[in-house]
C-alpha positions as CSV (number, residue, x, y, z in Angstrom):
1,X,95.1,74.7,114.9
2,X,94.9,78.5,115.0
3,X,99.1,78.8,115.3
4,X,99.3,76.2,112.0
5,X,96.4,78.8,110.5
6,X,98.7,81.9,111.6
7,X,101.6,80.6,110.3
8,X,100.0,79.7,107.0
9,X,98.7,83.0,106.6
10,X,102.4,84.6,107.3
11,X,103.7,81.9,104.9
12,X,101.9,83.1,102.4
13,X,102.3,87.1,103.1
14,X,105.8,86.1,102.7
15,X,106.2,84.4,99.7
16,X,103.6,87.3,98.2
17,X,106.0,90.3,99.3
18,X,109.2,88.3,97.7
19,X,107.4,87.0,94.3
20,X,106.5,91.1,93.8
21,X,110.0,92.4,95.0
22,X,111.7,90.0,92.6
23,X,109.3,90.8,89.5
24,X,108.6,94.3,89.6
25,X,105.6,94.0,91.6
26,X,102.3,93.4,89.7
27,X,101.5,95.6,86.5
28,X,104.8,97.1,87.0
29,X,107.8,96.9,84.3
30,X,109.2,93.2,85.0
31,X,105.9,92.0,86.7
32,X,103.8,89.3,85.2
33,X,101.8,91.8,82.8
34,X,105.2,93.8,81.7
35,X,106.2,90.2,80.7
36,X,103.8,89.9,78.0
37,X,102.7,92.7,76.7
38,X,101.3,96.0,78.3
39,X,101.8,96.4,82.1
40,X,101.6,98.5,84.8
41,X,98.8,101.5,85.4
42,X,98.2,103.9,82.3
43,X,99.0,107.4,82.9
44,X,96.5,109.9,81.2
45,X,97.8,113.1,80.8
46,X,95.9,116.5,80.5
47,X,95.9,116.5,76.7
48,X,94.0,113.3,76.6
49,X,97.1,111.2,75.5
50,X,98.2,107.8,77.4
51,X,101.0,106.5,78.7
52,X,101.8,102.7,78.9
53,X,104.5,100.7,79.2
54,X,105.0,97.3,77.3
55,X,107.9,94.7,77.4
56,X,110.8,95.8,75.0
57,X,112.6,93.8,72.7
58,X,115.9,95.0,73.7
59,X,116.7,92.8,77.0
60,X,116.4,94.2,80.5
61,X,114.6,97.1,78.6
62,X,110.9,98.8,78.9
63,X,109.2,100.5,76.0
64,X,107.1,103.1,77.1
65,X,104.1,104.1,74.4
66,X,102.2,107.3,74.2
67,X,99.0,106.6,72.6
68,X,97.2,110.1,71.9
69,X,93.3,110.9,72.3
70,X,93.0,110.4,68.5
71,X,93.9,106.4,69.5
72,X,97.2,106.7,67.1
73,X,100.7,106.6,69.0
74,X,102.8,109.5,69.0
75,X,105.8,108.0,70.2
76,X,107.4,105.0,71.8
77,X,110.6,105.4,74.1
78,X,112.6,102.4,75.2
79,X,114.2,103.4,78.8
80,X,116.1,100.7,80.9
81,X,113.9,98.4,83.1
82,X,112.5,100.3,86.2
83,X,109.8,101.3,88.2
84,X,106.1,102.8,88.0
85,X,106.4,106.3,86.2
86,X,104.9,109.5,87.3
87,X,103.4,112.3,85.4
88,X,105.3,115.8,86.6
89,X,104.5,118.7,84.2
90,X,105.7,118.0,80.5
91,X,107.8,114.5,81.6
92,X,107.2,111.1,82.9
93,X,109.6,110.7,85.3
94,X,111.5,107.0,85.8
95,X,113.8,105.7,88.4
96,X,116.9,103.6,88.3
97,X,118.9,102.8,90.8
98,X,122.1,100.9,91.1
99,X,124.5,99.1,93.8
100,X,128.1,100.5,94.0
101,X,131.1,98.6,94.7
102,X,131.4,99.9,98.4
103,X,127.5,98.7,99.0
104,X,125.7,102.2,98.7
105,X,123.6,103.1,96.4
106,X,122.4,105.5,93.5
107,X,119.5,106.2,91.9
108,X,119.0,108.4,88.8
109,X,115.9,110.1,87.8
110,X,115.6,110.3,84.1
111,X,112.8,112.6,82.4
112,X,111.4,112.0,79.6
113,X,109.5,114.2,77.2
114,X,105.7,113.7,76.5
115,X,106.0,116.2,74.0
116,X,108.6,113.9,72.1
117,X,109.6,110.5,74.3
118,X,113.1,111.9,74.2
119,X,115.2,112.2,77.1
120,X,114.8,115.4,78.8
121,X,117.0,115.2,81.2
122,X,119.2,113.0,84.1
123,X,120.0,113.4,87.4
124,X,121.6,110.9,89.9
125,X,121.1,111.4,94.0
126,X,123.6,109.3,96.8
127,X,120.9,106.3,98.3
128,X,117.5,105.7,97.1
129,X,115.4,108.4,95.3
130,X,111.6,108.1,94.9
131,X,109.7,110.7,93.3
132,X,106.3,111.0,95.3
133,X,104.4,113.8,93.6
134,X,104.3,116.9,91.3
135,X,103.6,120.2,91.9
136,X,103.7,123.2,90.0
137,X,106.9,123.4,88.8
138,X,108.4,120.3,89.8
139,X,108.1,117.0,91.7
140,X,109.2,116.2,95.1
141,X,111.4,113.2,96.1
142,X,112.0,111.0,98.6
143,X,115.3,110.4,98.9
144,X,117.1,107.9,101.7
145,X,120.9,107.6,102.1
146,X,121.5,104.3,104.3
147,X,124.6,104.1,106.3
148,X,127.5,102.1,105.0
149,X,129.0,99.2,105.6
150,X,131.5,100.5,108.0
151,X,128.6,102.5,110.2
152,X,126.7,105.6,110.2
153,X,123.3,106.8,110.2
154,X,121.1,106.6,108.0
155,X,119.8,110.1,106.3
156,X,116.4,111.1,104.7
157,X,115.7,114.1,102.9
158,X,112.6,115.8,101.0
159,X,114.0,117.2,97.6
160,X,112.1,120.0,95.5
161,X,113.3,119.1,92.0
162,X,112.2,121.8,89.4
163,X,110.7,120.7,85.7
164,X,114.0,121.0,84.1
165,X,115.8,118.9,86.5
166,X,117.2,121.1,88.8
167,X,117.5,120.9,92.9
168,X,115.2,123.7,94.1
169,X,115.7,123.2,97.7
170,X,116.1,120.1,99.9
171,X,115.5,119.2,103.9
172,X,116.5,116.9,105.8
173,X,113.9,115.0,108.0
């Protein structure tokens, strides 16, 4: 009885962790709320204006809505589908990432502009790039580069990316 209850409780962890891997996870762009209508966490900047994120009606597409402290919307920006945004400075950074023909990978980190919800600016990293956090002046990433198919080690680095989209600094862990 308690190995049928064990393996009905990994049963279900498992069929949890792939429902949110193959919809964007809960609340996120994809997941079940981003499918109809607002999803994901609101992000509240310092001015008092929020940030949501709402399925677009462009396909494979994300509108993201900035609704200021007066409750009237300032702008809306569509951005392809991707992850959870993050607040860094005057952008909302998102994260797209995409499989190459030789099995790596490449994310892009695009910035967009609370001032306006225009692009602010771009910038692709080899492997997978996370941003984890802002500080003053910028926002750190996580990025991974996994071996390839032919071998190698796998590489992770801490990356210092300023406000305007520049590499301050990187090291490797």
């Amino acid at each position: 009885m308690k190995r049928l209850l064990i393996f009905t409780f990994a049963l279900t962890m498992l069929a949890t962790a792939g429902y949110a891997q193959g919809h964007g996870g809960p609340g996120g762009p994809g997941g079940p709320e981003g499918e109809h209508g607002f999803g994901g966490p609101a992000i509240i900047g310092s001015d008092g204006t929020v940030f949501v994120t709402k399925a677009s009606s462009t396909a494979g597409s994300v509108d993201i809505v900035a609704i200021r402290s007066t409750g009237t919307i300032g702008w809306t920006a569509t951005i392809a589908d991707r992850g959870h945004l993050l607040l860094s400075d005057g952008n909302l950074l998102s994260t797209t990432e995409a499989k190459n023909s030789d099995g790596t990978f490449t994310s892009t980190i695009t910035a967009i502009s609370i001032a306006s919800g225009t692009v602010a600016w771009t910038k692709t990293f080899p492997g997978h790039a996370d941003p984890i956090g802002p500080f003053s002046g910028g926002t750190y990433l996580n990025v991974i580069v996994p071996p390839t198919t032919s071998g190698g080690t796998p590489t992770r680095s801490l990356v210092a990316l300023s406000n305007s989209g520049s590499v301050l600094w990187t090291t490797a862990l």
